[in-house]
C-alpha positions in Angstrom: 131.7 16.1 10.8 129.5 18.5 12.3 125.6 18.4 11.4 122.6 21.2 12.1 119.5 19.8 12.1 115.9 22.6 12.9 114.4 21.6 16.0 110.7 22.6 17.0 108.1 22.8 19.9 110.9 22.9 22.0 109.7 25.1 24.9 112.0 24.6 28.8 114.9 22.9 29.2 113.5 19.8 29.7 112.5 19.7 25.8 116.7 20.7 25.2 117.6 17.5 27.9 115.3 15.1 26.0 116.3 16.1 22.4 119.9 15.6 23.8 119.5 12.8 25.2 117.7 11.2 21.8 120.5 12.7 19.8 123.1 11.3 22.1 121.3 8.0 21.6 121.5 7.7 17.9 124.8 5.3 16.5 127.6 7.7 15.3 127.2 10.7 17.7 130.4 11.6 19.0 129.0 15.0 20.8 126.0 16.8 21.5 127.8 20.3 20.7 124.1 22.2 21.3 120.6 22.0 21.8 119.2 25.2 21.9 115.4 26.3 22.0 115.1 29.5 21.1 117.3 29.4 18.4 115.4 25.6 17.3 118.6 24.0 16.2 120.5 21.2 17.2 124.3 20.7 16.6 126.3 17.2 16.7 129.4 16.0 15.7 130.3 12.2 14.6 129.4 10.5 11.7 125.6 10.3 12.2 123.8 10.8 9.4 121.2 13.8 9.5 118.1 11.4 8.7 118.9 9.8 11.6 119.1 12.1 13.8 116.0 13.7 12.3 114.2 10.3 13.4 115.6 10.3 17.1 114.3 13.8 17.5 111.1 12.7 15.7 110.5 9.7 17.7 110.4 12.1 20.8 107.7 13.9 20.0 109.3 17.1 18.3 109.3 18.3 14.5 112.9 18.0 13.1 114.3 18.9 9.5 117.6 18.7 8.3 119.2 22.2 8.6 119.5 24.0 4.8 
């Protein structure tokens, strides 16, 4: 299963290694497919459920909503 969740306040690639490394992080996450700034989005695939990787982005200091 692939999920999308909107990532923002992400501004160098430090921000994309931290969220990707939180995302990573999170039970269920088979593979960080993308974390991309400029676009805001995030892209995983595994059986995570969006919530949770909401949180885990969250938790790191970054506004995150699952994507519509």
């Amino acid at each position: 299963m692939t999920t999308r969740i909107t990532v923002r306040g992400m501004t160098c690639g430090h921000c994309e290694a931290t969220v990707t490394k939180a995302l990573a992080a999170v039970p269920g996450v088979a593979r960080v497919v993308k974390v991309d700034r400029k676009a805001g989005e995030a892209v995983v695939e595994g059986e995570a459920k969006a919530a949770a990787l909401v949180a885990a982005v969250v938790e790191t200091g970054y506004e995150a909503e699952a994507a519509a």
